[in-house]
Each structure stands twice: as structure tokens, then as C-alpha cells.
Phi, psi and omega in degrees: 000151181290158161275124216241328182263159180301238190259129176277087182210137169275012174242171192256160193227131201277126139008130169190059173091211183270032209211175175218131185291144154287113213270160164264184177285142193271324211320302175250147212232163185287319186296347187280330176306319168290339189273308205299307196308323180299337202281127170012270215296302201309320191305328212272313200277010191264310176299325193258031335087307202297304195281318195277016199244285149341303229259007161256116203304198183238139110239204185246157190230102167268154175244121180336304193304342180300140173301188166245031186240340203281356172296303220258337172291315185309308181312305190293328210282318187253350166278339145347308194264357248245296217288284225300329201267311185275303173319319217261312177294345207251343172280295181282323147316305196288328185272344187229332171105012187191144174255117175253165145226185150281113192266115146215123187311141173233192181251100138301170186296304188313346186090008167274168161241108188245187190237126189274343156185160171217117182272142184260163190235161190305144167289323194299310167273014168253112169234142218265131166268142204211127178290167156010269171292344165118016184278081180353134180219341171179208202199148187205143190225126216290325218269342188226028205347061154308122187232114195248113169285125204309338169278002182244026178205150157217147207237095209253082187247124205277145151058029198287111171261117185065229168265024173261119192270018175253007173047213184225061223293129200304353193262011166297302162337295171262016165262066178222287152328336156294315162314299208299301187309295179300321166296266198323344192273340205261336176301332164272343158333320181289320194268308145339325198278299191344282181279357194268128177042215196251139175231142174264153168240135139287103142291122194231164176253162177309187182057205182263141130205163216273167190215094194076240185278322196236169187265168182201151158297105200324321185306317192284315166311297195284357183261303162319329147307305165310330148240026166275334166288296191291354141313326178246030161116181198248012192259303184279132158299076177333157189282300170315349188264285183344303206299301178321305148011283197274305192308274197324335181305318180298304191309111178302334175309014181094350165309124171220129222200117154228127194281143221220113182254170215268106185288308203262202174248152230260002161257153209246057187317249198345314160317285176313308145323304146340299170305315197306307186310321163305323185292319188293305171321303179313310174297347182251359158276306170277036153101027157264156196304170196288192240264317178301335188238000156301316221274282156348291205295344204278336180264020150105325223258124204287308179301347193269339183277311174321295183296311174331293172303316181267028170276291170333310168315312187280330176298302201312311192277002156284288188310341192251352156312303192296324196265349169281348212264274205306297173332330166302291189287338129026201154282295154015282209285331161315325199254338166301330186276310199262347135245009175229345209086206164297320197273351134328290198306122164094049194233018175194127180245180166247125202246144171281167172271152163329144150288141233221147177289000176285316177320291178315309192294279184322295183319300202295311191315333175271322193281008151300306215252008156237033116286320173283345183054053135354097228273311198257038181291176179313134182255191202296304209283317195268344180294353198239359150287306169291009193234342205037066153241142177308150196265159191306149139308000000 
């Protein structure tokens, strides 16, 4: 039976030929997403989601029926690619909800046909085109209006609601909680400065005095002493400050100056608390485990971190499903349809290799210690060394 209803979108869709752009969403621009991604806590687990995803090879699944070359054409053609493909979709899934390329084919001296890249394209100029019914059918890009018809492209859409095929980018979850982290880090900053080192109070009398040749306004005297102390730092008393200090102090007019030291403590406990608490939200925005077993992993316990990691675990091999799913259905099936024909496809699959228990052991040992907010936790750079994976774009 036909399919009978239309594109599933509460947005209006733009006009394209017999076909329509699919619009994106205005609410959030790519670029607040690129600010959120910089941030510390997101960058670390944005890397490791990246790395433990990365770091489970391809391999192949043949179907009798399969030709017998067509394993080892699948192999060259496409694994090549295997780093470039995964890393840069499971990356463009967290951050924007959706990966486009270019697949593009070459000839070889053999007369097969392979792939010479498959380039990833900007999100920003990039828009998904959709039929009728709501079907992706290609991608087309504004800055050159270029229109790539759905067998010369792949399309990777994270969280996909209805027809947006622009998904949902994981890093939404936490931008709210993000909003949060940043307004308090800069209040506390404010509030550090506040009470942070020695403030003078100046008491002054109305009126003039004179200084050399001329009378000056006693208001203008105390502001200079206030900034000649803050040229030279809010901490140390200049001799010269000082000295004036004891004359004015001295002065029957009434002068008075007291240097005012710091009672309290130059950390913002409660700041500080807040944030930690916020970094776990973030982290439990990008699909690390709830609160109960963050709580676990926080006392330290190597089994509790085990169970933890394999909540985190379970996600990554959904998302590696997802992108093998597509990978299949594809460039898969394209270079298989375009050297065997039709009566080929889908007769050699790409199955993933395991996430490797080096991958698991690593994760748990960093999701202590980016939970615990750890000062010497790992940094980004040696986990991807220890995993020998390229470090993310």
C-alpha cells in the first residue's frame, strides 16, 4: 500500500523544484553549540564517547550469494575511511544532531568502481532536501548551490523526530545546565574579586586642601590615594601611600583612612560547590550514568565504576549501530549496486568489532576522576594516545 501522509514538521518548508528544503531549527545557532563544546567538563566526555566508539574496528559479514570479489572491493574501498567516518559522525551527531558528506566515486585501472572521498560538509551551508513525504532524497549547499542527489551523499541524523532530519544535537541536553555553569563561574569570579586582598576606605571632610600652589578638592585627594594604591596592586601599600596615610590620619581636618583587610575567604564555597554539581549534570547530559551510580563511582569503588561505565557503554553501542546501520545502507550498498548490480546489494555487510576491554578499563579509571573533579585528572590528548586514536577535529 502507498504511503499516505505527509512530511511530519510543525515548520514551513521551503519550495525546491518538485522536492522541498527542509528548514532548520532557529532557536539555537551551531555557533552557541561550538561555545558549549569548548567547555572543559563537555570537551572531555565529548572526547571519550568519540574515542570509545572510534576505537571498535569494521569488519565484514558476506552472504553466500555475494559475489567473490565483492568483500575485498568493500574492504579497500571503504575502511580506509573507517577513522574519518566515525569519529567526525559520532562528533557532528553530539554537537549539531546530524553529519552530511559527499560520497565521491572514482574509476579504477580495473574498470570497478570506488571511493575517492567522502568529504564531510559544513553544517552551517548545508541543507537536507526531502520529498513529499518527508523522505531525505539529497543535500544541497547554499554558499555554492550545489545539489547532490541521495546516492552521491551520507547522512547521519542523530535523535531524529518525525521528518527532521537534522536531529537533535546531544549537546542540548546540557545547554541549560551549561547557561547555568557559566553565569555562576562568572559571579563567582565577581565575587572572588570582591573580597579577594586589602580595600582602603577613605574618609574625607568637605572642602579643599592645599597641595603645593593650589587648593584641590579634598573628594579628588581620596580618589587619588585610591588609585595610586591600585596601580600598585590591591595587595601591597606603597611607602608613598603609606606615608600619606599617617600625615592625613594626623590632619585636624579630620581625615581619616583605614586599610580594610580580607575577614573572609578568597573561595566562593558554595560557587564551588554548584559548579561541581553542574559538571555532573553535564556529564549525565552526555549519556553518563545517573546520579546514583555518579554517587558510587565518587566513593572510589573500582566495581562501582565498572557498572557505571558499562551504562556509558551501552549508549556508545547504540550510537555504533546506528552509524553501521547507515554505512550499510549506503556507500555499502552503492558500490555493491554500481559493480555487481542490483541482485548484489546487501549481500556483504560492515558488522562492528567490539569495543576492546582496554577501551572499558580506560573509561572506568577517567569516569572517577571526572566525576570526582579531579585537578590531575587525564587529559584529553594522553587518552587518545593510550587508545591510539586521532585526536577529534
Amino acid at each position: 500500500m502507498p504511503e499516505k501522509t505527509s512530511i511530519q514538521s510543525t515548520s514551513v518548508y521551503r519550495p525546491f523544484g518538485n522536492s522541498y528544503i527542509l528548514p532548520k531549527p532557529s532557536a539555537v545557532t551551531y555557533d552557541t553549540y561550538r561555545k558549549i563544546r569548548k567547555n572543559p567538563t563537555i570537551a572531555l566526555v565529548r572526547t571519550l564517547i568519540a574515542a570509545g566508539i572510534t576505537g571498535a574496528s569494521w569488519q565484514l559479514s558476506t552472504d553466500p550469494r555475494a559475489p567473490s570479489s565483492a568483500a575485498k572491493l568493500i574492504e579497500d574501498e571503504l575502511f580506509p575511511f573507517h577513522n574519518l567516518v566515525v569519529e567526525r559522525s559520532v562528533l557532528g551527531g553530539c554537537d549539531f544532531g546530524w553529519q552530511p558528506y559527499e560520497l565521491v566515486l572514482a574509476r579504477r585501472p580495473s574498470g570497478a568502481t570506488g571511493v575517492a572521498k567522502i568529504k564531510p560538509l559544513l553544517q552551517d551551508i548545508t541543507d537536507i532536501v526531502v520529498d513529499k513525504k518527508g523522505s531525505a532524497i539529497g543535500l544541497v549547499q547554499r554558499s555554492s548551490d550545489v545539489t547532490l542527489n541521495l546516492p552521491d551523499t551520507l547522512l547521519f541524523s542523530f535523535r531524529v523526530e518525525g521528518s527532521n532530519w537534522y536531529g537533535e544535537p546531544l549537546l542540548e541536553t546540557s545547554r541549560a545546565v551549561f547557561d547555568q555553569w557559566t553565569a555562576l563561574g562568572t559571579a563567582a569570579a565577581k565575587y572572588d574579586l570582591k573580597i579577594a586582598g586589602t580595600r582602603l576606605v577613605v574618609y574625607y571632610p568637605p572642602g579643599f586642601t592645599p597641595v603645593g600652589d593650589t587648593m584641590v578638592a579634598n573628594g579628588i585627594i581620596a580618589q587619588d590615594i585610591i588609585d595610586e594604591l591600585e596601580l600598585s596592586g590591591s595587595v601591597a601599600v606603597p611607602t608613598t601611600v603609606a606615608k600619606k596615610i599617617d600625615e592625613l590620619n594626623q590632619d585636624t581636618m579630620r581625615w581619616h583612612i583605614e586599610i580594610l583587610k580580607d575577614k573572609g575567604t578568597s573561595e566562593n564555597d558554595y560557587g564551588i560547590a554548584r559548579l561541581k554539581y553542574l559538571d555532573v549534570q553535564m556529564v549525565r547530559g552526555m549519556g553518563m550514568p545517573e546520579r546514583s551510580v555518579i554517587e558510587a563511582i565518587a566513593s572510589g569503588s573500582r566495581a562501582d565504576a565498572d557498572t557505571a561505565v558499562e551504562f556509558a557503554l551501552t549508549n556508545m553501542e547504540l550510537v555504533l549501530e546506528y552509524i553501521i546501520n547507515v554505512i550499510n545502507s549506503q556507500p555499502v550498498n552503492r558500490l555493491l549496486y554500481l559493480n555487481y548490480g542490483p541482485e548484489a546489494m546487501d549481500t556483504v555487510h560492515v558488522v562492528p568489532g567490539p569495543i576492546t576491554d582496554k577501551i572499558k578499563t580506560l573509561l572506568a579509571d577517567i569516569a572517577k576522576d571526572v566525576i570526582k573533579a579531579k585537578p590531575e585528572v587525564v587529559g584529553i590528548e594522553a587518552v587518545l594516545e593510550q587508545l591510539s586514536i586521532p585526536q577529534p577535529i
